[in-house]
VEXDREN-2710 file (C-alpha; in Angstrom, 1 decimal):
% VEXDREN-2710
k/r/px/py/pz
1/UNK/75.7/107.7/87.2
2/UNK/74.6/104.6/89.0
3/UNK/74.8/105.4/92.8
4/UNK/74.7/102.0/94.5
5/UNK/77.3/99.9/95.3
6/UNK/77.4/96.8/93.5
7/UNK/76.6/99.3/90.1
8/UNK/79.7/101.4/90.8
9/UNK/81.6/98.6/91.6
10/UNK/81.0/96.9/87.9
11/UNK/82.0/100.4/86.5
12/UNK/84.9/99.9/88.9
13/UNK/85.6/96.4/87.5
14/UNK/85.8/97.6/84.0
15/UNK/88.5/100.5/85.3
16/UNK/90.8/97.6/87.0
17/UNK/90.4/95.6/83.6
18/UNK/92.2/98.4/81.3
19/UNK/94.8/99.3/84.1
20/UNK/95.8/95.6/85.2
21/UNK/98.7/95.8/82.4
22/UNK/100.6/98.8/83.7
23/UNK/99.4/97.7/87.5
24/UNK/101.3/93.9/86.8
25/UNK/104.5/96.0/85.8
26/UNK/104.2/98.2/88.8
27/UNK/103.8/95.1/90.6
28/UNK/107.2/92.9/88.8
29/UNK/109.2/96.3/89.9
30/UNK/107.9/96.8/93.4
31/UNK/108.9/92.6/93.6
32/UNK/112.4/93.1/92.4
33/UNK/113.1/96.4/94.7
34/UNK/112.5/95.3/98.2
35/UNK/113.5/97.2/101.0
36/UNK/113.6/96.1/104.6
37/UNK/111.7/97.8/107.9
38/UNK/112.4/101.6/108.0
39/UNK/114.8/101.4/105.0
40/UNK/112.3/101.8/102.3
41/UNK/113.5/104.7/100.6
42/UNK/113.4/103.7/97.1
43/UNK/109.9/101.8/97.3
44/UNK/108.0/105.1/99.1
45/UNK/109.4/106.9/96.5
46/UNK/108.0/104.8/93.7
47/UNK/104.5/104.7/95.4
48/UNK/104.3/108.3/96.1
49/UNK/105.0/109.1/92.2
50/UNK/102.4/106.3/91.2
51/UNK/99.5/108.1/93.8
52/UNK/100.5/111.4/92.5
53/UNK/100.1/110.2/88.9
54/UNK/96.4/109.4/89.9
55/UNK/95.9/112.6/91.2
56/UNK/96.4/112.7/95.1
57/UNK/98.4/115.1/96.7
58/UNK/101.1/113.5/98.0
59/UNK/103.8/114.0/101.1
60/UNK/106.6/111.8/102.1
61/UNK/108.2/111.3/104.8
62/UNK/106.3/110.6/107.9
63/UNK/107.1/108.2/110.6
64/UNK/110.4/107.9/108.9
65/UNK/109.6/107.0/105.4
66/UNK/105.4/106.8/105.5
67/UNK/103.5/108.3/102.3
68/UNK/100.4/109.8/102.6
69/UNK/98.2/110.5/99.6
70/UNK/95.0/112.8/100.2
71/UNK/92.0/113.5/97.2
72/UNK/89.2/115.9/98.3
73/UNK/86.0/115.3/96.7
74/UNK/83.8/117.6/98.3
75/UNK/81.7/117.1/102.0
76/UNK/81.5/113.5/103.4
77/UNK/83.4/111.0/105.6
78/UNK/87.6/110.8/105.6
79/UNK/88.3/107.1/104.4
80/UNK/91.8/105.9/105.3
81/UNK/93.5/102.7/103.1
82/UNK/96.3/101.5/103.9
83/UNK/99.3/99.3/102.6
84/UNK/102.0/98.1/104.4
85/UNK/105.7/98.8/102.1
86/UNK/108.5/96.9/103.6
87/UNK/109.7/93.3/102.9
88/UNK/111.9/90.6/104.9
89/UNK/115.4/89.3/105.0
90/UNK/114.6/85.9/103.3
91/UNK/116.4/84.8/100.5
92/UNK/114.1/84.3/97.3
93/UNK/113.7/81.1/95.4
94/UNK/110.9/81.6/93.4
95/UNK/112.6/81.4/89.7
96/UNK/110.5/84.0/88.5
97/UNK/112.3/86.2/86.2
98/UNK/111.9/89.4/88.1
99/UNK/112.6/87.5/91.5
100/UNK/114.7/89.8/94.1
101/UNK/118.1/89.4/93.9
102/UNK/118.6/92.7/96.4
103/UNK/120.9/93.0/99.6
104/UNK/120.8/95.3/102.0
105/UNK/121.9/95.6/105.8
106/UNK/119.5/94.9/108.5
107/UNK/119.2/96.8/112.1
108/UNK/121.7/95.0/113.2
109/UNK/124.2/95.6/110.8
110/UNK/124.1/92.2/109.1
111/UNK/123.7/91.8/105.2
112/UNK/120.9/89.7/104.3
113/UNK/119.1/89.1/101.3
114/UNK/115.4/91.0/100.8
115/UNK/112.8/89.5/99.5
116/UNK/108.4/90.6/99.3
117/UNK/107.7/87.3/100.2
118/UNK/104.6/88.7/102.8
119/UNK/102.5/90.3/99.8
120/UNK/103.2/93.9/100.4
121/UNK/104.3/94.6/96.7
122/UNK/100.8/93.1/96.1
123/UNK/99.3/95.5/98.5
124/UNK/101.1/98.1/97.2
125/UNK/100.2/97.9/93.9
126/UNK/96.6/97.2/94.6
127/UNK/96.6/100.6/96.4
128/UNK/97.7/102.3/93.4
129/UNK/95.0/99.8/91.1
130/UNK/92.2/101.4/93.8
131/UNK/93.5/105.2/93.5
132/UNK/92.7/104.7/90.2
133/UNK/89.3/103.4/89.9
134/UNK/88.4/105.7/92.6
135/UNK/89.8/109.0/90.6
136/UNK/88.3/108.3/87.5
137/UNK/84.9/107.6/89.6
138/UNK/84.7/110.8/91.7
139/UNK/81.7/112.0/90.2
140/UNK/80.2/109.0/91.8
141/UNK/81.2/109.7/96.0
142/UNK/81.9/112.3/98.3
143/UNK/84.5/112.9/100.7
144/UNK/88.1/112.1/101.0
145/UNK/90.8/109.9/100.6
146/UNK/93.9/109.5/102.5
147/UNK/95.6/107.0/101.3
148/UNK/98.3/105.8/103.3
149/UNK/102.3/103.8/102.6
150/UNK/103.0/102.2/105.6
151/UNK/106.8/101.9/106.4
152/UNK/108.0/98.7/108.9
153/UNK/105.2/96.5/109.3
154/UNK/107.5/93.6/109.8
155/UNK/108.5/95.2/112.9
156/UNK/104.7/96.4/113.5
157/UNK/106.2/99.8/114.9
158/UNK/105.7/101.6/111.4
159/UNK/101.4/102.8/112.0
160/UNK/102.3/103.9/115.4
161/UNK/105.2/106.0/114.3
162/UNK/103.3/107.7/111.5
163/UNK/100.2/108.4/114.6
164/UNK/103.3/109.7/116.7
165/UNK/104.1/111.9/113.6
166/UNK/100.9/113.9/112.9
167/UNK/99.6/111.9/110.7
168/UNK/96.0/112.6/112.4
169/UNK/96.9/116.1/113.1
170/UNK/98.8/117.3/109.9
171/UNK/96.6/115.7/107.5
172/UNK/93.4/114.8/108.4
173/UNK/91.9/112.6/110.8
174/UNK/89.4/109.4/109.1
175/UNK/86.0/108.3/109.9
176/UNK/87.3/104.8/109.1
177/UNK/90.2/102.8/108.0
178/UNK/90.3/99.8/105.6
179/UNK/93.0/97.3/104.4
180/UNK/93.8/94.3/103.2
181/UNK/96.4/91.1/103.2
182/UNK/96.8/88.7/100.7
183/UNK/96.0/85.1/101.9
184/UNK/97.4/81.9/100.4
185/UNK/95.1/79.7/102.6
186/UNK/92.3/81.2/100.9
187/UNK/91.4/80.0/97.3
188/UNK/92.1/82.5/94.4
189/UNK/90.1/86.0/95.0
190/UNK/87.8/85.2/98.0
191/UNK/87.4/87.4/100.3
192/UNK/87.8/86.9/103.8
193/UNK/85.9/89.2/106.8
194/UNK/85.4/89.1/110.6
195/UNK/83.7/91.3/112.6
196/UNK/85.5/91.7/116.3
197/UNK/88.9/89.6/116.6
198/UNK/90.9/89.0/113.3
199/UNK/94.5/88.9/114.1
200/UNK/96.6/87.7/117.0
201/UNK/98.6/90.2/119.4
202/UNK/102.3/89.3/119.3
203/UNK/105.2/89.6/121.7
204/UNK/109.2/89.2/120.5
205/UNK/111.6/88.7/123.2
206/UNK/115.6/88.3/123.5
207/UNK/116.9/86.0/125.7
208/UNK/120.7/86.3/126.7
209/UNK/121.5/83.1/128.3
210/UNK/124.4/83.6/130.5
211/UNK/127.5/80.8/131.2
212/UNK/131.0/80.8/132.0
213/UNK/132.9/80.2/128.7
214/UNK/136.2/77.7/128.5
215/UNK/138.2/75.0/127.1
216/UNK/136.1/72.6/125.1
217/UNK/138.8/70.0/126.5
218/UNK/137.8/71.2/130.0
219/UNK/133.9/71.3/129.7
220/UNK/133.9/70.5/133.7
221/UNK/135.7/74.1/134.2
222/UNK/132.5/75.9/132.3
223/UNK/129.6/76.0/132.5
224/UNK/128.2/75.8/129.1
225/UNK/125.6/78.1/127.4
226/UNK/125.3/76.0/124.7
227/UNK/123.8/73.1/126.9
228/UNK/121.7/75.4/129.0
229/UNK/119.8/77.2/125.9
230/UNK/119.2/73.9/124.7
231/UNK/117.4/72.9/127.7
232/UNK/115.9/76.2/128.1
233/UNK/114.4/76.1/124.4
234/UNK/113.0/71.9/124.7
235/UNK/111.8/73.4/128.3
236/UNK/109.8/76.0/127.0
237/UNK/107.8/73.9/124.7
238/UNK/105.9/72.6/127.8
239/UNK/104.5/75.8/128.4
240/UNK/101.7/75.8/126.2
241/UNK/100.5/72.1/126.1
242/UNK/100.9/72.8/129.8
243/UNK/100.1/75.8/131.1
244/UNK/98.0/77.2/128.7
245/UNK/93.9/75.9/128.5
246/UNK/93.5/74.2/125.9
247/UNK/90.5/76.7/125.1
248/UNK/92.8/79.2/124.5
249/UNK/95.4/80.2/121.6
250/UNK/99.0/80.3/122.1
251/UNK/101.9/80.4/120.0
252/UNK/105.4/80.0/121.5
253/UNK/108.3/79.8/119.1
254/UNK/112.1/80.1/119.6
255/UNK/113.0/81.4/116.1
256/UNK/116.8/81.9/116.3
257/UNK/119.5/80.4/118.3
258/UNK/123.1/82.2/118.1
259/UNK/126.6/81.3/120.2
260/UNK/129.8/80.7/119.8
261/UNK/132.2/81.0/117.2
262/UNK/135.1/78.1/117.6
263/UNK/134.6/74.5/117.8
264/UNK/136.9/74.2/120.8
265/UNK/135.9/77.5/122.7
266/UNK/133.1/77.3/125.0
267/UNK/130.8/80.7/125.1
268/UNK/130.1/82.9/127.9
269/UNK/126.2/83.3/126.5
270/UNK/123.8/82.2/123.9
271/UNK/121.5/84.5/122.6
272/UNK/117.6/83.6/122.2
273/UNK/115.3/85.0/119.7
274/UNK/111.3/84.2/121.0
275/UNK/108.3/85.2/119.8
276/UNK/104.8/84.6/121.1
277/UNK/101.0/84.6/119.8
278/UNK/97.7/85.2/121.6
279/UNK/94.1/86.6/121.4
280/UNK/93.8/87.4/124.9
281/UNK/96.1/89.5/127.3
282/UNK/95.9/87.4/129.9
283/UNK/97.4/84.6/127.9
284/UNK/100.0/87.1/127.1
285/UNK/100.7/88.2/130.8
286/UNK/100.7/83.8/131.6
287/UNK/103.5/83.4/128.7
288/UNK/105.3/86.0/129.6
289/UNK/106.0/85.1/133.5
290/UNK/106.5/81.4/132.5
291/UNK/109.5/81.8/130.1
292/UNK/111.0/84.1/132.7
293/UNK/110.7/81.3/135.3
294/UNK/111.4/78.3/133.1
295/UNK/114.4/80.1/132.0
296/UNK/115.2/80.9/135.2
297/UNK/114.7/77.3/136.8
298/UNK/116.8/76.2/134.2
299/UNK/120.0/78.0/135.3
300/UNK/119.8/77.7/138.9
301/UNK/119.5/74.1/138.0
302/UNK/122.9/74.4/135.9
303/UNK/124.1/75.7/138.9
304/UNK/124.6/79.5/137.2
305/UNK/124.7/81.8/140.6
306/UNK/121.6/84.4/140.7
307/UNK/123.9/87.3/138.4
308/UNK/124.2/84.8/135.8
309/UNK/120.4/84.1/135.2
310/UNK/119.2/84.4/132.1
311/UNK/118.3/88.2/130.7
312/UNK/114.9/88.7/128.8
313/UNK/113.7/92.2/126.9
314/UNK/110.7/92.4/125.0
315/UNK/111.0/94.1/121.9
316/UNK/109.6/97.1/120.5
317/UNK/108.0/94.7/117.7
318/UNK/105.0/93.7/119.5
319/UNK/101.4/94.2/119.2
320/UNK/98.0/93.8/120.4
321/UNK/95.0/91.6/119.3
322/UNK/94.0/93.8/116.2
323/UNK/89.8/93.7/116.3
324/UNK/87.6/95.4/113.4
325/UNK/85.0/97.7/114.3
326/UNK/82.1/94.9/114.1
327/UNK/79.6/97.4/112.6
328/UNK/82.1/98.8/109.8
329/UNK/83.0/95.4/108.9
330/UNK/79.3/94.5/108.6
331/UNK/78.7/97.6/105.8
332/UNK/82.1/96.0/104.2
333/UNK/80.7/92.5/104.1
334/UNK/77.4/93.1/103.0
335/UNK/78.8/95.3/100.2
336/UNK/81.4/92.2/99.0
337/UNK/78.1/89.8/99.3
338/UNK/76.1/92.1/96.9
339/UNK/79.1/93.0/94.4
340/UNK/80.7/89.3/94.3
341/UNK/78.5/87.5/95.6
342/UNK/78.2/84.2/98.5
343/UNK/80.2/81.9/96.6
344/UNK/83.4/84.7/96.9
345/UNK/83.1/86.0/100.4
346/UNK/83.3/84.0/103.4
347/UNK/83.4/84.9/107.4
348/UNK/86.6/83.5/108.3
349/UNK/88.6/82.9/111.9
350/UNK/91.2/84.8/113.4
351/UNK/94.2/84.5/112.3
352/UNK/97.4/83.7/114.5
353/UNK/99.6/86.2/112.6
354/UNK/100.0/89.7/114.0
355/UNK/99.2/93.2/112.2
356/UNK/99.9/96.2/113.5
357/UNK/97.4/97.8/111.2
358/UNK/94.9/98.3/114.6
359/UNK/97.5/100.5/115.9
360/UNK/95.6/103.3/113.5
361/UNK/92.6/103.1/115.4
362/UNK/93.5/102.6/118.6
363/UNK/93.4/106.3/119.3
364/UNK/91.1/108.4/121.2
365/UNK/88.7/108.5/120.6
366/UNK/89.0/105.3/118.5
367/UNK/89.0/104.8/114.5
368/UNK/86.7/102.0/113.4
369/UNK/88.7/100.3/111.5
370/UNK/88.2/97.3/108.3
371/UNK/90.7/94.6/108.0
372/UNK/90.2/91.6/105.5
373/UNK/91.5/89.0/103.8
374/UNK/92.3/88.5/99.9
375/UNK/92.5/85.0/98.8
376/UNK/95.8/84.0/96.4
377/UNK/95.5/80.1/97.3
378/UNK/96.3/78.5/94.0
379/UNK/98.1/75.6/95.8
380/UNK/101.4/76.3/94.5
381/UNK/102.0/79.7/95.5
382/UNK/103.9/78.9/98.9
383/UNK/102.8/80.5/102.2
384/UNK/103.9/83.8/103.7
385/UNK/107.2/84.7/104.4
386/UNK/108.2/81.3/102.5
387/UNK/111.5/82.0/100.1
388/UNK/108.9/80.5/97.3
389/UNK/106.0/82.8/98.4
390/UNK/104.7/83.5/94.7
391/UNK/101.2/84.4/94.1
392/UNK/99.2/84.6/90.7
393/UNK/99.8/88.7/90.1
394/UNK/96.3/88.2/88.6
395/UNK/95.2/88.7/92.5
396/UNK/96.1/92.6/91.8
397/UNK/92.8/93.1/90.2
398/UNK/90.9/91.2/92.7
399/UNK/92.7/93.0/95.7
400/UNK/92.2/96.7/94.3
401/UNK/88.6/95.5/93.8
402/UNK/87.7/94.6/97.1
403/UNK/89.3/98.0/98.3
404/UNK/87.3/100.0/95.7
405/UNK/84.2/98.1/97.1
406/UNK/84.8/98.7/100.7
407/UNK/85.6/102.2/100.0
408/UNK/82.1/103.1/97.6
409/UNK/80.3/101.7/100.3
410/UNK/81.9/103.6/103.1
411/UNK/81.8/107.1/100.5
412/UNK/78.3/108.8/99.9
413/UNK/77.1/108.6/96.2
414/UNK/75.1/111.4/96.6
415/UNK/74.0/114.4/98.5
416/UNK/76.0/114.4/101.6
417/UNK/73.5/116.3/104.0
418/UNK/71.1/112.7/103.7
419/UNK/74.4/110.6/105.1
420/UNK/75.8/112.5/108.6
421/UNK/79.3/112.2/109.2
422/UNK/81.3/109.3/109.8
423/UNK/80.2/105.8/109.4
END
């Protein structure tokens, strides 16, 4: 059997061409079953049964509801792929006749309406399109395969709870780690790379900002919330056009606003919901003590006394700067030039959204890890987390594809003693 990479990738192809039927209806069912952070019961349960169909041994169950899949195929390097499984209280809009129609309740208690409108049914089924292709070509690589479902992404606390639950202990620990996100500012199946910084670290924060709730017939006996967040939330804007270089990348958004519940009632506080984007923690650390001063400034200028001040946590959902493993990435990239050629891949910048896909190999010692990019950019496909976020399924082949590639490249095609361990 061939043993390069670009030949077993064309063997691949063919694969992915007789299983993109069954993978599209994987994909419609995945789409109309979403589940949110932590809760995805149903979906791990569907992608554990489609892994074990392929021939991996399968457990469930870790970090909460995280699958890992594992296929031995003799000596070589541990390769790790990942999807992420949970998708987001929006409400869809897409018209499509499998579109989500699914509610659920969210941490807080609150029933919203669930939606995949990130890609990770596309991830998900592009997983179980590379399993596959990678089965029916084990006479072709060594090693093994640890294939992993990825619970609460959304909340980027899901890759560090799996770590936290022997994930590199009970099962094995890899040599690398790969995955992949759909991109709609991408054109149809390019693929997007970058060695070193891809993806932004974010930071979400609660603000509780405090007043004295009244009469709204006797504002001048309050002192009113309301008012103050709004001040607080135009005041913040100033922060990054300036305090922040202009060199550097920052992100500050105030996402949710919540108080009251009268017309004529005055609250006693206003709750905030902020997040924040940046490639470098000292941009971080700078965004960080400004809110907590502008906020402040801003009630001791409404004349709040120092108990009152505004209260800020930061969230369990944050994460670093996620940065590939610039040698890693290079095998990956030259491998997508050979098999798809310069027209299809491209290096690309970093990307403002947060992953917490890094959190997999920020261990010690470290796991290089391989994080790219999968165009679905057809113009009309919406962007992520849009209620109208609806990709071309056709991207499933493309997707498993450039996971198959990555993975033949990183897997030895022949004797392992002439390729050492690891990458």
């Amino acid at each position: 059997m061939p043993g390069s990479t670009p030949d077993r990738a064309l063997l691949a192809s063919g694969i992915l061409d007789q299983e993109y039927p069954s993978l599209e209806l994987l994909y419609r069912d995945l789409h109309s079953h979403p589940e949110l952070s932590g809760q995805e019961q149903w979906t791990s349960g569907r992608l554990a049964q489609e892994l074990q169909d392929a021939g991996f041994s399968v457990t469930r169950g870790i970090g909460g509801t995280g699958v890992v899949a594992l296929l031995h195929n003799g000596e070589g390097p541990v390769l790790m792929i990942r999807a992420d499984m949970d998708a987001l209280p929006v409400r869809e809009e897409t018209g499509l006749p499998y579109q989500s129609l699914v509610r659920m309740r969210d941490s807080r208690g609150r029933e919203v309406d669930v939606m995949h409108a990130c890609g990770h049914d596309l991830h998900m089924t592009a997983l179980v399109g590379a399993a596959r292709a990678l089965a029916a070509l084990s006479s072709s690589w060594q090693g093994t395969l640890m294939l992993i479902g990825q619970p609460s992404e959304e909340s980027v606390s899901g890759a560090a709870r799996m770590i936290a639950d022997g994930l590199y202990t009970r099962f094995a620990r890899p040599d690398a780690a790969i995955a992949l996100h759909v991109a709609p500012d991408l054109p149809n199946g390019c693929i997007g790379y970058r060695e070193g910084l891809i993806s932004a670290g974010g930071e979400s924060l609660d603000m509780v900002v405090y007043g004295v709730g009244g009469h709204a017939a006797h504002p001048e006996m309050s002192h009113d919330p309301v008012v103050l967040a709004a001040q607080i939330i135009l005041a913040l804007q100033t922060i990054v056009s300036r305090e922040i270089a202009a060199t550097d990348m920052a992100i500050l958004t105030v996402a949710s606003v919540h108080g009251g519940s009268k017309h004529n009632a005055i609250p006693d506080e206003v709750t905030l919901q902020i997040n924040i984007r940046y490639f470098r923690e000292a941009v971080r650390d700078q965004l960080l003590a400004a809110i907590r001063r502008v906020a402040e400034g801003c009630a001791r200028a409404a004349g709040l006394p120092p108990n009152r001040l505004p209260g800020i946590s930061i969230l369990p959902e944050s994460v670093p700067p996620m940065e590939n493993d610039p040698e890693l990435t290079g095998r990956v990239a030259e491998a997508f030039l050979q098999a798809c050629g310069p027209d299809t891949v491209r290096r690309i910048e970093p990307v403002t959204g947060s992953e917490d896909f890094g959190m997999f190999g920020k261990v010690d010692p470290p796991v290089p890890i391989c994080y790219f990019r999968v165009g679905c950019g057809d113009g009309s496909c919406g962007f992520l987390h849009s209620s109208r976020f609806a990709p071309d399924p056709a991207i499933i082949r493309d997707a498993s594809h450039a996971l198959v590639i990555a993975a033949l490249e990183i897997l030895p095609p022949d004797d392992p003693q002439s390729h050492p361990r690891g990458v």
